[in-house]
PLY file of the C-alpha trace (Angstrom):
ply
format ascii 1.0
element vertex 102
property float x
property float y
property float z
element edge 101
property int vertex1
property int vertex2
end_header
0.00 0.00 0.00
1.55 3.18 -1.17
-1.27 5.82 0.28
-4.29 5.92 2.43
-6.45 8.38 3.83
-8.07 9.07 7.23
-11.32 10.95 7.51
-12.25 13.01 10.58
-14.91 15.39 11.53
-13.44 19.09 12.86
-14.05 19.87 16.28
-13.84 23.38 15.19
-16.06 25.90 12.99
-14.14 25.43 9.33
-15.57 26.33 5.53
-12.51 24.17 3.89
-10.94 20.16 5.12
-7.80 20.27 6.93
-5.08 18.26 5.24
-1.76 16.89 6.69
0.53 14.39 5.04
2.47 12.26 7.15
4.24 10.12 4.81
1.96 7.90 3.09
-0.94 8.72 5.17
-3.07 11.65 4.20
-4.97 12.79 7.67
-8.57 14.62 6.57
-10.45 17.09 8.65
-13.65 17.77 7.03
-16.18 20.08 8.68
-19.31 17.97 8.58
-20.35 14.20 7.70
-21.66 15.56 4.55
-18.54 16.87 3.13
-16.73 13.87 3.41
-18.56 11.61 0.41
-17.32 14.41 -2.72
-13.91 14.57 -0.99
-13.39 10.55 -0.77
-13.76 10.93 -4.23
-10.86 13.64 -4.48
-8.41 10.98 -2.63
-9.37 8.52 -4.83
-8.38 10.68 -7.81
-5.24 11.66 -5.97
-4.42 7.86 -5.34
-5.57 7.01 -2.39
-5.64 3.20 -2.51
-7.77 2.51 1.16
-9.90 4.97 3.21
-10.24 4.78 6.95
-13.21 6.95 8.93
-13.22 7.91 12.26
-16.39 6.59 14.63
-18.46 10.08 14.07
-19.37 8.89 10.98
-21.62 6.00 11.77
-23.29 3.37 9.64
-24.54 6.12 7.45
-21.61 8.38 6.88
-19.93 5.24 5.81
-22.28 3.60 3.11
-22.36 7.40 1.86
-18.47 7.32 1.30
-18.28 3.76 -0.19
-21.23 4.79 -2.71
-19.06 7.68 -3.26
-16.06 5.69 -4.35
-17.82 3.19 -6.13
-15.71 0.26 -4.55
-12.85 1.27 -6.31
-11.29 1.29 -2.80
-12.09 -0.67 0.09
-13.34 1.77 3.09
-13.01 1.30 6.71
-14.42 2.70 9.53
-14.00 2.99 13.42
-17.06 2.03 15.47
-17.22 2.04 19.54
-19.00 -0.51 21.82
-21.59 0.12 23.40
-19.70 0.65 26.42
-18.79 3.80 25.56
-22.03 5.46 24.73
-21.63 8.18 27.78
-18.91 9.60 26.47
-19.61 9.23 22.79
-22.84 11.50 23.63
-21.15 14.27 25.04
-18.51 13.70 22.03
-21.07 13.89 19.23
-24.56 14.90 21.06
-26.28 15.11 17.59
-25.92 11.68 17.11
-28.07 10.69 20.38
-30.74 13.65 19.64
-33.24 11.37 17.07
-34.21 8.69 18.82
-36.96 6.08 17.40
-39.77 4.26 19.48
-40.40 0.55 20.20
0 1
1 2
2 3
3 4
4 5
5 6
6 7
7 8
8 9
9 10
10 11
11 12
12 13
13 14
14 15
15 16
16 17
17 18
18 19
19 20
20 21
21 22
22 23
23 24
24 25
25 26
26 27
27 28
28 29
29 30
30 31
31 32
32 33
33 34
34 35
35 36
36 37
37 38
38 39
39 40
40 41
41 42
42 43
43 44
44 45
45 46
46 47
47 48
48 49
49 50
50 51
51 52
52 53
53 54
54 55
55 56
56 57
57 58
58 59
59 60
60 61
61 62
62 63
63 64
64 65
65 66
66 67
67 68
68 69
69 70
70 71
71 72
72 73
73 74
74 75
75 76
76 77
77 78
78 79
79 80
80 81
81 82
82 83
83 84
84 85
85 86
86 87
87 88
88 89
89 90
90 91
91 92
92 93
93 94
94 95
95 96
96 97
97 98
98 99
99 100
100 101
């Protein structure tokens, strides 16, 4: 593997990603969810031969990046037990705001 990419959500207000290259790994800030599915597709342009996300993006962040990509590179993402649902919430307390009835 000659270059990968890993995709994070900003923590901070931003209009543009933030990109660092380390090497052979390209580290991508992107300032929403949304953002990150047109900008996958940038990488894979650029050569990016494997993307990895970060756990903000969930289930559906995820499928919305491989659909992106069109399988032309395998995707990977980070996902927590459920162990860690406190401090995911306080982490990302959009995520926990829809909730569905039994």
């Amino acid at each position: 593997m000659t270059k990968w990419a890993f995709i994070y959500t900003l923590d901070e207000p931003a209009v543009e990603p933030r990109i660092d290259i380390l090497g052979s790994l390209v580290c991508v800030g992107v300032p929403s969810v949304a953002d990150a599915p047109e900008l996958a597709r940038r990488l894979v342009a650029d050569g990016v031969q494997l993307i990895e996300l970060c756990g903000g993006f969930g289930g559906s962040g995820l499928g919305a990046v491989v659909a992106a990509v069109h399988s032309r590179v395998p995707v990977g993402a980070v996902f927590f037990g459920v162990e860690a649902s406190a401090g995911l919430n306080r982490l990302f307390p959009q995520a926990g705001s829809s909730s569905s009835s039994t």
